[in-house]
C-alpha positions as a printed Julia matrix, in Angstrom:
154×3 Matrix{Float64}:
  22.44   27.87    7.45
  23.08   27.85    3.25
  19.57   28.2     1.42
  20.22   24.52   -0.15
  19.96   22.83    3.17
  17.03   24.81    4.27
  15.08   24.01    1.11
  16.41   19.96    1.52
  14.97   19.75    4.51
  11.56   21.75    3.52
  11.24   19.84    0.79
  11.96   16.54    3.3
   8.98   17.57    5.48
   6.81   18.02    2.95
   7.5    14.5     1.31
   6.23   13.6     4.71
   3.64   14.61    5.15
   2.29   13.92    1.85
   3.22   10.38    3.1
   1.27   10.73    6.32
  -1.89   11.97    4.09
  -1.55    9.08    1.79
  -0.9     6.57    4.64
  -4.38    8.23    6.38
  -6.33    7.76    3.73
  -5.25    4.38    2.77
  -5.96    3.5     6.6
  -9.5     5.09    5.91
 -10.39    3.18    3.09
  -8.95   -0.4     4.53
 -11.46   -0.02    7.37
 -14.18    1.1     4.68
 -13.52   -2.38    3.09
 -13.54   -4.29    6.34
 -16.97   -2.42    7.22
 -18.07   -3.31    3.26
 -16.93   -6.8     3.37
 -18.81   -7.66    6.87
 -22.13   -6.1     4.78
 -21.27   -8.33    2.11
 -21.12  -10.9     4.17
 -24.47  -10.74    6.14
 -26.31   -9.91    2.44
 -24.86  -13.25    0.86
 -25.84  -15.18    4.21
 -29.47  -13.79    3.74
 -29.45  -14.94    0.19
 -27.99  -18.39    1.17
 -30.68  -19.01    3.29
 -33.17  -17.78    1.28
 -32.07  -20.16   -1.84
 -31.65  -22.87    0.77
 -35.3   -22.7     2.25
 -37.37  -21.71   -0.23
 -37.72  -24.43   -2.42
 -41.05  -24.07   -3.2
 -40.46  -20.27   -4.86
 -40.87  -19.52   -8.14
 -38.4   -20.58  -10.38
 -37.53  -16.85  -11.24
 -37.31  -15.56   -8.13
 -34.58  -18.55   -6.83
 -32.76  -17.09  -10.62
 -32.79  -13.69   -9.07
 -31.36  -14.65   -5.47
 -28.76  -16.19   -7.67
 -28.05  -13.49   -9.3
 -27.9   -11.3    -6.5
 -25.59  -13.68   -4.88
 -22.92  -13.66   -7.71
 -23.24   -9.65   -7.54
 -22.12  -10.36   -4.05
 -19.21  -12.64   -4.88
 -18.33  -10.42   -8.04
 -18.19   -7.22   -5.78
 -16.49   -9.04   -2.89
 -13.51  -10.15   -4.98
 -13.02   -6.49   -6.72
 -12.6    -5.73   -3.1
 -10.4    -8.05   -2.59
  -8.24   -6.88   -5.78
  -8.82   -2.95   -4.12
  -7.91   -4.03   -0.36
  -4.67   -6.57   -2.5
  -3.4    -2.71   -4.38
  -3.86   -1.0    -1.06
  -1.37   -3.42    0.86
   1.3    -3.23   -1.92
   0.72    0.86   -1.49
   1.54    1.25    2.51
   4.77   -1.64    1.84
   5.51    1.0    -0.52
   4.7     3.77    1.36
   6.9     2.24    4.25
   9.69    1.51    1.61
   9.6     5.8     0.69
   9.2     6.69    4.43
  12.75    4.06    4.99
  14.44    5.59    1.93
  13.96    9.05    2.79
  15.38    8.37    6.24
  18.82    6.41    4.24
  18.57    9.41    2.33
  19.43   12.03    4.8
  21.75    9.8     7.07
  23.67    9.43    4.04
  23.61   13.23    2.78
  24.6    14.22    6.67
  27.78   11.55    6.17
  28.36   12.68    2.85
  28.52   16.8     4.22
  31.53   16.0     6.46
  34.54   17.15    5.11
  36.95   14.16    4.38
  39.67   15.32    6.19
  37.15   15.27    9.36
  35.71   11.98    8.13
  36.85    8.41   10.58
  37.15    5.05    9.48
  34.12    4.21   11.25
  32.15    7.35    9.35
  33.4     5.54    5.71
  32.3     2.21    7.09
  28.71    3.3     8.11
  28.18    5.54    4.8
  28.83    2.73    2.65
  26.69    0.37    5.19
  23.9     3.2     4.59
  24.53    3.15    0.75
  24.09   -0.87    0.68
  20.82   -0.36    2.83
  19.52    2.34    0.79
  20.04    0.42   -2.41
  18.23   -2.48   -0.56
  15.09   -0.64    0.04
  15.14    1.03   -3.8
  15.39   -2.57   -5.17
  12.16   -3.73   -2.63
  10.53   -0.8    -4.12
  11.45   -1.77   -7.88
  10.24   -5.15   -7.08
   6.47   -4.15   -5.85
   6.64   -1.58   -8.87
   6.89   -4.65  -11.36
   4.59   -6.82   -9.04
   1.84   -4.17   -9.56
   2.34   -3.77  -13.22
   2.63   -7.36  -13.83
  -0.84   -7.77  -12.09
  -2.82   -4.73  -13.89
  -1.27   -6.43  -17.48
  -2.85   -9.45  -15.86
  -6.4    -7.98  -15.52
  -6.18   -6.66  -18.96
């Protein structure tokens, strides 16, 4: 087994797993949001009810349940913008983990000795070739759709 392949296919697993890492701890931090967002949720409620039934409070202390409440809405919607980035990351983590797979389908076609390779073999490298430059343009696309929002922030 030539060094070149062993280190390919090393170097294939690790990619990997790096993926599955990424993938875990974007998983972890969705279902941190969720758990943040339901807190978020109950708080503002609290608040709403508050402003709603205590009319006869002070006229600072309905300004600081205000307050409060637009901390709530400001904090929900840079979760929102967080939860938004982490989406775009597992598409593109999906997109890697699709290309990688293209990848080596089309390095094992690609290894065959021409004089060994079928009609059928051609067809299905260059059907892998189309599909892999399918899933590199997807991933261009969310590239620019991320940078095009963080430009918009600034």
């Amino acid at each position: 087994y030539p060094t070149w392949k062993r280190t390919l296919a090393r170097r294939a697993r690790e990619s990997q797993v790096k993926r599955f890492c990424r993938a875990q701890a974007i998983q972890r931090r969705l279902e941190e949001i969720e758990v943040t967002f339901r807190e978020l949720e109950q708080q503002g409620i609290k608040l709403e009810k508050l402003l709603r039934d205590e009319n006869e409070s002070p006229a600072d202390q309905q300004t600081q349940w205000t307050n409060q409440l637009l901390y709530l809405v400001q904090k929900k919607n840079n979760l929102m913008t967080e939860e938004s980035d982490l989406m775009i990351a597992v598409q593109e983590l999906k997109l890697e983990e699709q290309q990688c797979q293209l990848d080596q389908k089309l390095r094992s076609y690609m290894n065959k000795q021409e004089t060994l390779k079928t009609p059928e073999d051609d067809k299905a490298e260059e059907e892998i070739l189309k599909q892999l430059l399918d899933v590199v343009n997807k991933r261009n696309v969310l590239i620019q759709m991320q940078e095009e929002r963080r430009l918009s922030e600034l």
